[in-house]
VMD Tcl script that draws the C-alpha trace (Angstrom):
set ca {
  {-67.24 -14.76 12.65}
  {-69.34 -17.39 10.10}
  {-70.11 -20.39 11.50}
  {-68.53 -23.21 9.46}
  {-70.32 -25.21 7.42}
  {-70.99 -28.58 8.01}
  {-71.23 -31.49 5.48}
  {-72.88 -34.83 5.82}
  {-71.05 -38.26 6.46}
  {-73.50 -41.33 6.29}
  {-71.52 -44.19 8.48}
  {-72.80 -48.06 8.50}
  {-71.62 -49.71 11.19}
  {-71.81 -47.07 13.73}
  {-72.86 -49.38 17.06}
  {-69.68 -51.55 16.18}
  {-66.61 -51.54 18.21}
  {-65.19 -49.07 15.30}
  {-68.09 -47.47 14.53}
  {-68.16 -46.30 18.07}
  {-64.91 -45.02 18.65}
  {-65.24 -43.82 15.23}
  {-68.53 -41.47 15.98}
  {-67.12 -40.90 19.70}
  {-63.90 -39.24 17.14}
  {-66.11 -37.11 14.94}
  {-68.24 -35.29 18.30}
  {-65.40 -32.42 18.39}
  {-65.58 -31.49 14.87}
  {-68.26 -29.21 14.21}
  {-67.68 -29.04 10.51}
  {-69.11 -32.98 10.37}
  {-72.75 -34.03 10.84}
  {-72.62 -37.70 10.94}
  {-75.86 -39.75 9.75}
  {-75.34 -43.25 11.32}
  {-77.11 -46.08 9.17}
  {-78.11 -49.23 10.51}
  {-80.25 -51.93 9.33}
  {-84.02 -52.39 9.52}
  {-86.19 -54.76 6.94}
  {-89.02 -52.79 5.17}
  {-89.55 -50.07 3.21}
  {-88.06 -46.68 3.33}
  {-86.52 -45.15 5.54}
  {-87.18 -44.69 9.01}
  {-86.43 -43.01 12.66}
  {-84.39 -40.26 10.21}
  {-83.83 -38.14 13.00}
  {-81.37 -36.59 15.65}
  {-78.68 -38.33 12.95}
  {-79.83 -41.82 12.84}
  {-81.14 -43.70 9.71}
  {-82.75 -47.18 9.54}
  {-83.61 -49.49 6.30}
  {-83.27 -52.40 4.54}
  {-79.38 -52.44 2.92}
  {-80.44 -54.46 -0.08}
  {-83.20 -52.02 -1.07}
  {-81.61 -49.93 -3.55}
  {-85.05 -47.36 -2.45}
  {-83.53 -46.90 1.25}
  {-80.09 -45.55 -0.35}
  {-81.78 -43.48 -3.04}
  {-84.34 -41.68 -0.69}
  {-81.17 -41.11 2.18}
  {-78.38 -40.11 0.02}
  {-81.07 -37.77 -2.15}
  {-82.10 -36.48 1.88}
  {-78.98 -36.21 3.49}
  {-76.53 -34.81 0.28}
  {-73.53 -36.72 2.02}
  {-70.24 -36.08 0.96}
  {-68.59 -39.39 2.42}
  {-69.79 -42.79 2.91}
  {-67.93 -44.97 5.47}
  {-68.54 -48.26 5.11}
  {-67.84 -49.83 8.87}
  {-70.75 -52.35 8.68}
  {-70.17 -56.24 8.46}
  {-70.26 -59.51 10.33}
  {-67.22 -61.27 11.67}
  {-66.32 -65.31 12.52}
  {-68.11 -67.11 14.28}
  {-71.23 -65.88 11.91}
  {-71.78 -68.78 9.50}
  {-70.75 -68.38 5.51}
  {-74.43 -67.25 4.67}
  {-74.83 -64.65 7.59}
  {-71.09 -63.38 6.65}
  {-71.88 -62.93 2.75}
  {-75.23 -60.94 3.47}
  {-73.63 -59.22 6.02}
  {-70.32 -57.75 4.32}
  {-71.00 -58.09 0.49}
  {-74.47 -58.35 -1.13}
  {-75.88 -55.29 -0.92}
  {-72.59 -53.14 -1.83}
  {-73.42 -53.67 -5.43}
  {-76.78 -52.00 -5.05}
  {-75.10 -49.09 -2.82}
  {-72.35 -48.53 -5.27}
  {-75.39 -48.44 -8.51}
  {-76.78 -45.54 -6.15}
  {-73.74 -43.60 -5.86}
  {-73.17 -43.65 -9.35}
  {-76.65 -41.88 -10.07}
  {-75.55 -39.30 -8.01}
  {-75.22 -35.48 -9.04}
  {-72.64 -34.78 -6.79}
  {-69.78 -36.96 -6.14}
  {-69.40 -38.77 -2.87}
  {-66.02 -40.02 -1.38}
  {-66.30 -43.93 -0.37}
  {-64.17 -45.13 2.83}
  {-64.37 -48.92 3.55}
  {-63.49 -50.71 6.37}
  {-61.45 -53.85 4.97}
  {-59.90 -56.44 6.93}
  {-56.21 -58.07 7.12}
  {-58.03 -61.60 6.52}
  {-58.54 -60.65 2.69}
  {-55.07 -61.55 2.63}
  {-55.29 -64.95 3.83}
  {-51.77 -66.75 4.98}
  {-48.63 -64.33 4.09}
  {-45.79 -66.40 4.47}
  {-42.64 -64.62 6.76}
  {-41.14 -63.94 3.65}
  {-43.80 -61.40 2.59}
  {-43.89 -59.20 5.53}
  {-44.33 -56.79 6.25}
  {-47.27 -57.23 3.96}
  {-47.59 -54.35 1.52}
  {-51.37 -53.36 -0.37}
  {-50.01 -55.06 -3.72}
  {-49.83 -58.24 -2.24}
  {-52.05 -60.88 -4.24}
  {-54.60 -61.52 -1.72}
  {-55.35 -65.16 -0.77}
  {-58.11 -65.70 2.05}
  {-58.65 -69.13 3.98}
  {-62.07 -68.23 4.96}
  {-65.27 -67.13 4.19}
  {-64.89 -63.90 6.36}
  {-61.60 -62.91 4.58}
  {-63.47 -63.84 0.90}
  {-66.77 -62.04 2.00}
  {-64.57 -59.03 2.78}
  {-62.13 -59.20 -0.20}
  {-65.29 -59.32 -2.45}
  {-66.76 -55.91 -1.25}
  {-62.97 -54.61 -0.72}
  {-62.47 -55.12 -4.84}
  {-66.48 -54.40 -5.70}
  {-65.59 -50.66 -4.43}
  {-62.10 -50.91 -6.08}
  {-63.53 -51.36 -9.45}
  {-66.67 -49.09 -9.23}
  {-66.69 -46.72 -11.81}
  {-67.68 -43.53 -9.52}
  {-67.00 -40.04 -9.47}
  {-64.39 -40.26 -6.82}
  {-62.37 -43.20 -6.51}
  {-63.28 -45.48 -3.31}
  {-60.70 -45.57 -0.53}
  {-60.28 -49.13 1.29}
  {-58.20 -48.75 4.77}
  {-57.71 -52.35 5.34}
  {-57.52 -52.65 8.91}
  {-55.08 -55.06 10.55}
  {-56.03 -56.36 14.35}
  {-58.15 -54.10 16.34}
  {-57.90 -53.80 20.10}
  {-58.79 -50.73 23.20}
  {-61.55 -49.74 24.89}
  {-64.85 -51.63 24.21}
  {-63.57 -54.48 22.41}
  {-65.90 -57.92 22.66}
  {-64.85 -61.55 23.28}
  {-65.12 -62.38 19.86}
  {-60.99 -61.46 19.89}
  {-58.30 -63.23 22.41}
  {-57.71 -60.19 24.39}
  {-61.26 -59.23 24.87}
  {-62.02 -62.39 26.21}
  {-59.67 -62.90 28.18}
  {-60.15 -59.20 29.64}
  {-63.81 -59.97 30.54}
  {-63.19 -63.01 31.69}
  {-60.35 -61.44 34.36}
  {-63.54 -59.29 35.22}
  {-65.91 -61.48 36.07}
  {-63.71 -63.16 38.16}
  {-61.91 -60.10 39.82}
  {-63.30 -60.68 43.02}
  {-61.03 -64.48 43.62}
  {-57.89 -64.77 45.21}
  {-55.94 -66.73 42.69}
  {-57.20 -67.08 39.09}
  {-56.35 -69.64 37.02}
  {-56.86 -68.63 33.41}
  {-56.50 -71.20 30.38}
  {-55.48 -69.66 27.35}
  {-54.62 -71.02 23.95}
  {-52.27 -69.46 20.89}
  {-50.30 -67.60 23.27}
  {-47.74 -67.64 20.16}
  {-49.46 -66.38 17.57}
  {-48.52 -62.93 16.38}
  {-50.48 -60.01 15.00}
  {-50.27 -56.42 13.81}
  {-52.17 -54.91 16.86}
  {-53.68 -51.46 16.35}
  {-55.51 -49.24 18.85}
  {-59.01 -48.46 18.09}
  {-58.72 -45.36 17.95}
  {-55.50 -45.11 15.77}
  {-58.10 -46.89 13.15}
  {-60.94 -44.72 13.54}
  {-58.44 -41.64 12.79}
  {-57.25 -43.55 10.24}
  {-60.51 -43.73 8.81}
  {-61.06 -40.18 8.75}
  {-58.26 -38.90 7.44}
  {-58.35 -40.87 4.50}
  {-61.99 -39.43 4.30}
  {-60.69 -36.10 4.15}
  {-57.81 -36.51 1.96}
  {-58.94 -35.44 -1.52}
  {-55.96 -37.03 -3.30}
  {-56.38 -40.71 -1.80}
  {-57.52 -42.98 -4.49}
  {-56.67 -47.02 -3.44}
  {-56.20 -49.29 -0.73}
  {-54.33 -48.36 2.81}
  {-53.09 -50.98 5.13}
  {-53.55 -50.04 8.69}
  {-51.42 -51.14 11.14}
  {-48.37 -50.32 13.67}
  {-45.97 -52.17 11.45}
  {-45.06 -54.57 13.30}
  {-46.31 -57.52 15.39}
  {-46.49 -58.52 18.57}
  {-47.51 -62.04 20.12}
  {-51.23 -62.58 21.54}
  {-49.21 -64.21 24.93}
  {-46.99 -60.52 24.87}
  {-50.10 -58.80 25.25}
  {-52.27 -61.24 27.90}
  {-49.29 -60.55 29.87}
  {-49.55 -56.66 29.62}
  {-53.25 -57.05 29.95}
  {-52.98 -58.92 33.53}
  {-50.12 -56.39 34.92}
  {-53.45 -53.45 34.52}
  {-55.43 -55.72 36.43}
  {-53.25 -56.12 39.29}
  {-54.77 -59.42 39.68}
  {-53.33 -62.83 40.83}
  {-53.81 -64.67 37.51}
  {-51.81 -67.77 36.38}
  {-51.57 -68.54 32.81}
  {-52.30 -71.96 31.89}
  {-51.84 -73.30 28.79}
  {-54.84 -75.43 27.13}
  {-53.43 -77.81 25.19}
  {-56.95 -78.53 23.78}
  {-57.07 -76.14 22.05}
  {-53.24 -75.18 21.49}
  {-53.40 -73.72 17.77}
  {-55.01 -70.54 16.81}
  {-56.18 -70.10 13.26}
  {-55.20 -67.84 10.69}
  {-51.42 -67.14 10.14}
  {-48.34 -67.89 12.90}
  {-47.57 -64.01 12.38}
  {-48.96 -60.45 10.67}
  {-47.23 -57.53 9.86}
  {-48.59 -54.27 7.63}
  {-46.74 -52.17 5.81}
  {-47.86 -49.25 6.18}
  {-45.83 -46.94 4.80}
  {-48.25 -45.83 1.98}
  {-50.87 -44.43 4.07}
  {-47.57 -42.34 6.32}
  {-46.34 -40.91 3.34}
  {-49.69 -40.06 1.60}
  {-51.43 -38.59 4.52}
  {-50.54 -36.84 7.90}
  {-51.87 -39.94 10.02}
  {-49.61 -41.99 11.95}
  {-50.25 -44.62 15.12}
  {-49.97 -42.52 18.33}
  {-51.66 -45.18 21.09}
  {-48.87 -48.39 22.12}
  {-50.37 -51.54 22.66}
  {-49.46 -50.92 26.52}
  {-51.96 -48.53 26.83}
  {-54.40 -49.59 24.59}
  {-54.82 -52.62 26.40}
  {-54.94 -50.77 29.69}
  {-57.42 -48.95 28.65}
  {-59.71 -51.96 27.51}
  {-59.29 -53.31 31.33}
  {-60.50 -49.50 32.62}
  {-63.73 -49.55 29.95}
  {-64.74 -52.44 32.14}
  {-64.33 -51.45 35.34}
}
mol new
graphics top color blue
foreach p $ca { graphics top sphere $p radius 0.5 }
foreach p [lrange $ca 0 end-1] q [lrange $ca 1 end] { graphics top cylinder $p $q radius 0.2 }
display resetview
């Protein structure tokens, strides 16, 4: 029997929450050799071995020499910078080199297929009336993040490429791994530094805010299905389709501790930002593809409390 043949995916962002779960995804496909990219300043590239890559994103050299090495035939785009970064670290970070990448694919012989992480800030504030939030929605950020991100998001759009560019605009990300940078990380880590007390007392803030939660690893798969679908040509929102609120989940989140944790409500700092709720539609990337979300938020956040113990 022939051994199949495997084909090249370069992925930025690999050491990211995604990017790990999204690697960790690919290991049991043998027909995949994943190249993972990460940044280095200087010249050329470097360390190109046992799958890893290293250069300077906004030398238009580093993606000439890999892509012309490595003969990918998909790019996933999972690199970027997220709040609290300032507005300069952001831009760098999620849009000013993607010009330069997307002049290199172009020059390209053979035609490489483009997935790219987006983010449900693009969007900005949907009012109630608007959601579930579908991908024609005229998108509206508040912040620097969700502009930084739109601006890549409709630089890959509009690229005139051999194969269209796929954006799966990810809604809220949780599971296994996930940092404090997001309510329910914190709050997980914080539950595990402080396993060891009696009675925790654990101030919280936004508790009423809702979100479009979506396991980590429903994303990643997300990610790569849209990779392999030839026919895919646009933007996907990624999400469960429906919302649940940041409070509905803390509580979920203590009951897998088995701790002794009262909530208590900071009043300090009482208002989360971004929008009172977030829903996706995603019923364009169900009916266009075979992917659908398999992990519940229960488990998904029980999980994230066993990754840190």
């Amino acid at each position: 029997m022939a051994l199949p043949v495997s084909e090249t995916w370069l992925i930025t962002g690999s050491t990211g929450f995604l990017g790990r779960n999204l690697i960790e995804s690919l290991k049991s496909d043998s027909t995949i050799q994943p190249v993972c990219v990460g940044r280095k300043p200087g010249n050329g590239i470097s360390d190109f071995e046992k799958g890893l890559a290293r250069g300077d994103f906004n030398d238009t050299s580093f993606w000439k020499k890999l892509i012309q090495q490595t003969k990918p035939r998909v790019i996933l785009n999972l690199a970027g910078a997220t709040p609290p970064c300032n507005a300069e670290e952001l831009w760098i970070a999620n849009y000013h080199w993607i010009p330069g990448l997307i002049a290199v694919i172009s020059e390209s012989p053979e035609p490489i297929k483009i997935v790219h992480a987006g983010s449900a800030a693009e969007l900005g504030d949907v009012p109630i009336t608007d959601l579930p939030v579908s991908e024609g929605y005229d998108a509206k950020p508040l912040n620097e993040y969700g502009k930084s991100k739109l601006a890549a998001t409709q630089a890959f759009l509009n690229a005139e490429l051999k194969l269209k560019p796929v954006v799966a605009r990810l809604f809220n990300l949780c599971g296994p791994g996930q940092g404090t940078r997001q309510a329910w990380g914190r709050y997980a880590h914080e539950l595990y530094l402080r396993r060891n007390e009696n009675e925790i007392t654990l101030k919280c803030f936004g508790l009423e805010a809702r979100r479009d939660f979506i396991d980590i690893r429903d994303a990643s798969s997300a990610i790569i299905e849209l990779a392999r679908c030839d026919e895919t040509s646009r933007i996907y929102h990624v999400g469960c389709g429906r919302s649940m609120s940041i409070g509905e989940g803390l509580n979920l989140l203590v009951t897998a501790s088995e701790l002794n944790v009262e909530i208590e409500i900071d009043h300090e700092r009482s208002v989360l930002s971004g929008p009172q709720d977030s829903i996706a539609d995603n019923r364009r990337i169900l009916r266009e593809t075979s992917w659908a979300p398999k992990i519940s938020i229960q488990k998904s956040l029980s999980d994230l409390w066993r990754s840190l113990t």
